[in-house]
C-alpha positions in Angstrom: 32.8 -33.5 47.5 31.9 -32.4 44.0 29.8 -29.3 43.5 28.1 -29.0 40.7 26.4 -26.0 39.8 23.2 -25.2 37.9 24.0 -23.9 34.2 21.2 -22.3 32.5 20.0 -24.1 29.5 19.4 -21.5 26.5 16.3 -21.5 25.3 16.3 -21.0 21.0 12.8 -21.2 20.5 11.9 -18.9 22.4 14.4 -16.1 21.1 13.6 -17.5 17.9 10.4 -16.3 18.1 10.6 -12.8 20.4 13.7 -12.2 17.0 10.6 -12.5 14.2 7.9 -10.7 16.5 10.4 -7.9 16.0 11.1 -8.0 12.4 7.5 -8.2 11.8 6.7 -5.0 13.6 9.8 -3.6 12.0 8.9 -4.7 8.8 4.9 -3.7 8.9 6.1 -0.1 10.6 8.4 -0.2 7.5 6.2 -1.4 4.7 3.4 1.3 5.8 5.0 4.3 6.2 7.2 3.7 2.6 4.1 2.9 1.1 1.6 5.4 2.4 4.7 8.5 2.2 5.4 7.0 -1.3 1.9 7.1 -2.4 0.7 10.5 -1.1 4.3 12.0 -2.6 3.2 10.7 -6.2 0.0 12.2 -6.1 1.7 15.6 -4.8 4.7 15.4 -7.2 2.4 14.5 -10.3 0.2 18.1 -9.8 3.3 19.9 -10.5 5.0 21.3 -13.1 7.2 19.4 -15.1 8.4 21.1 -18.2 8.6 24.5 -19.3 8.9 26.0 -22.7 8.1 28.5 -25.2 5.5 28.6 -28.4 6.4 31.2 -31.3 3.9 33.4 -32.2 3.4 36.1 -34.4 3.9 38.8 -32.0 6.6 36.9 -29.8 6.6 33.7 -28.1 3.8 32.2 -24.9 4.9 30.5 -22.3 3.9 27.5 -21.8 4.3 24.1 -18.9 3.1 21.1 -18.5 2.0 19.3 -15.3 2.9 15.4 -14.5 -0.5 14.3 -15.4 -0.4 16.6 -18.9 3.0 14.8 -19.3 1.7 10.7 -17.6 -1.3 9.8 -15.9 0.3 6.8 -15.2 2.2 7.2 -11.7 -0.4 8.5 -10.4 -3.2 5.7 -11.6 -0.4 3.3 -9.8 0.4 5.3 -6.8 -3.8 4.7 -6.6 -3.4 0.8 -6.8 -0.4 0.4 -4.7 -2.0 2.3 -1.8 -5.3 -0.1 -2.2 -2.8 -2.9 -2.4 -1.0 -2.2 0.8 -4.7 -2.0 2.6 -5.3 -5.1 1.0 -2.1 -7.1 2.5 -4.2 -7.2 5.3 -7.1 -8.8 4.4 -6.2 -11.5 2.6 -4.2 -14.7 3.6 -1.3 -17.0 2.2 -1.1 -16.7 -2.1 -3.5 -14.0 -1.6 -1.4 -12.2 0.6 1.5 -13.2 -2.0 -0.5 -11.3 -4.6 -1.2 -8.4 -3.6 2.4 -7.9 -2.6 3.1 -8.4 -6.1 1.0 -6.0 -7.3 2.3 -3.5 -4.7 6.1 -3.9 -6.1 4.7 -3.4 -9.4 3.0 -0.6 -9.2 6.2 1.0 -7.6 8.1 -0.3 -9.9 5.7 0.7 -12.5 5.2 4.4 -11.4 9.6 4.9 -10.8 9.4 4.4 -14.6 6.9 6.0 -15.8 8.1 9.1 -14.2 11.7 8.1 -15.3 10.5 8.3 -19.1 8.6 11.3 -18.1 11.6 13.9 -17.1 12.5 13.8 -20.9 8.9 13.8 -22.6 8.1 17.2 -24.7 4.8 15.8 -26.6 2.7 17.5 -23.8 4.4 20.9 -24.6 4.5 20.0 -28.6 1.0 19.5 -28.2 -0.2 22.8 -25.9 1.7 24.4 -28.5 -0.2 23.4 -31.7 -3.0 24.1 -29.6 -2.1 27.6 -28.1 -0.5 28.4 -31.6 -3.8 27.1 -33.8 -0.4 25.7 -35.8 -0.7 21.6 -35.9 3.1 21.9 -36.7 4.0 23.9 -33.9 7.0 22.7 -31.2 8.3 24.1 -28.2 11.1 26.2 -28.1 13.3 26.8 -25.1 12.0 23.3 -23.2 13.3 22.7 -19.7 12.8 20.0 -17.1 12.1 20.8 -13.3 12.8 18.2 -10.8 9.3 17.3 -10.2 9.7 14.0 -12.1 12.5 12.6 -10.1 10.5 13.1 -7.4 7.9 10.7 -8.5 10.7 8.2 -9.4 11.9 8.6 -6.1 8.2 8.0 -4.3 7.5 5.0 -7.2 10.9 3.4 -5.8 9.3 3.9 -1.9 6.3 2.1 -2.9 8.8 -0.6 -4.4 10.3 -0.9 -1.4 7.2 -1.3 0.5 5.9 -4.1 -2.0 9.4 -5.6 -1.1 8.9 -5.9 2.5 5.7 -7.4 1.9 7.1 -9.8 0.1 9.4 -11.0 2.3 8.0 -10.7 5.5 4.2 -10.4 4.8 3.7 -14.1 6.1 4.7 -13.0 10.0 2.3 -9.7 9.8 -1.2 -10.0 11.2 -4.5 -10.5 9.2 -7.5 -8.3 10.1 -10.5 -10.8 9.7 -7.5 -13.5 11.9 -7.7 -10.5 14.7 -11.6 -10.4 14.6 -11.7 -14.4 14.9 -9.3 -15.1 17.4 -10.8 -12.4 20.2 -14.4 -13.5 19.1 -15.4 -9.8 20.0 -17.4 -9.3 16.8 -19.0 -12.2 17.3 -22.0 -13.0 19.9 -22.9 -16.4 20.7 -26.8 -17.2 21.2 -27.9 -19.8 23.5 -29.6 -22.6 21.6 -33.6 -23.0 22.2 -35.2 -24.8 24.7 -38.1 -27.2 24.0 -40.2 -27.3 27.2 -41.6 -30.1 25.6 -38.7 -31.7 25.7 -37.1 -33.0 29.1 -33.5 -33.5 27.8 -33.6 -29.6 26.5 -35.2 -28.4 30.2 -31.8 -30.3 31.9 -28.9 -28.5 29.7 -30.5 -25.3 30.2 -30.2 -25.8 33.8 -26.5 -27.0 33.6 -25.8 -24.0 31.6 -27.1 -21.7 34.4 -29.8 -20.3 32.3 -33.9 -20.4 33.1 -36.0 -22.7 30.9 -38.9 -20.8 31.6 -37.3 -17.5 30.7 -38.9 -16.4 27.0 
């Protein structure tokens, strides 16, 4: 006699789809924490000092610096919009969702370089000098760089990243309004109104295990 024994038939579809439940929750956990650390580090690194310097004066020289928004408003303008963008993945759906994870990459991308150009800029110190000096002709003296600025880069490029993800794995992540339809919570259904004048309205309210005299 021949035995033959049961061989367990793999199922793809169903590791297929436990594999991208994972990356999406990877991904998500991924894309939120680059872009919400990346974000708040912009605003942080942008309140510093960037440069440092010197303006001659009559009686010696003043010190002088300049902070990341004396030196570029613009990281932290985009580290603004990339953090409403990455709230925004979430509400919207398809090419929406396709959008706003554009504009999430850019402004990473957009703040990285902004700061990039910024670690080498000495207009805001040229300026505070003419100003501190009264001298319209007046430059800094003695200029130095802090590492402030390649800090920012560095959050621009986690904001990048997190515009990235979004791009390509933003279709697999949930939708808020989706959530709130799916569950129904939000909503509450009302039972339609019964005619008594109307036989036809008394006998569905009775299937439906509700009173037609009730109200």
């Amino acid at each position: 006699m021949v035995r033959v024994s049961a061989v367990p038939v793999p199922q793809p579809r169903a590791g297929s789809a436990a594999s991208a439940a994972d990356r999406s929750r990877r991904s998500l956990g991924a894309a939120l924490f680059l872009g919400a650390v990346g974000a708040a580090a912009v605003l942080l690194a942008s309140g510093q000092t960037w440069a440092e310097g010197t303006a001659a004066l009559s009686g010696g020289t003043l010190p002088l610096e300049a902070e990341g928004g004396d030196v570029t408003g613009v990281p932290t303008a985009l580290a603004v919009v990339g953090l409403a963008a990455l709230v925004a993945v979430f509400a919207v759906r398809r090419a929406g969702r396709l959008l706003v994870s554009a504009l999430l990459t850019l402004s990473g991308a957009g703040a990285a370089l902004a700061a990039y150009l910024g670690a080498s800029d000495r207009a805001a110190l040229d300026e505070k000098a003419a100003e501190s000096t009264g001298d319209s002709a007046a430059t800094i003296d003695g200029l130095t760089h802090t590492p402030w600025p390649y800090v920012t880069m560095a959050a621009g490029l986690l904001i990048l990243l997190a515009g990235l993800l979004a791009l390509r794995y933003g279709r697999l992540w949930p939708t808020m309004s989706g959530r709130y339809e799916r569950d129904g919570s939000p909503r509450s259904r009302r039972a339609p109104a019964v005619d008594p004048d109307r036989p036809e309205d008394l006998w569905k309210a009775l299937d439906r295990g509700e009173d037609p005299t009730d109200g």
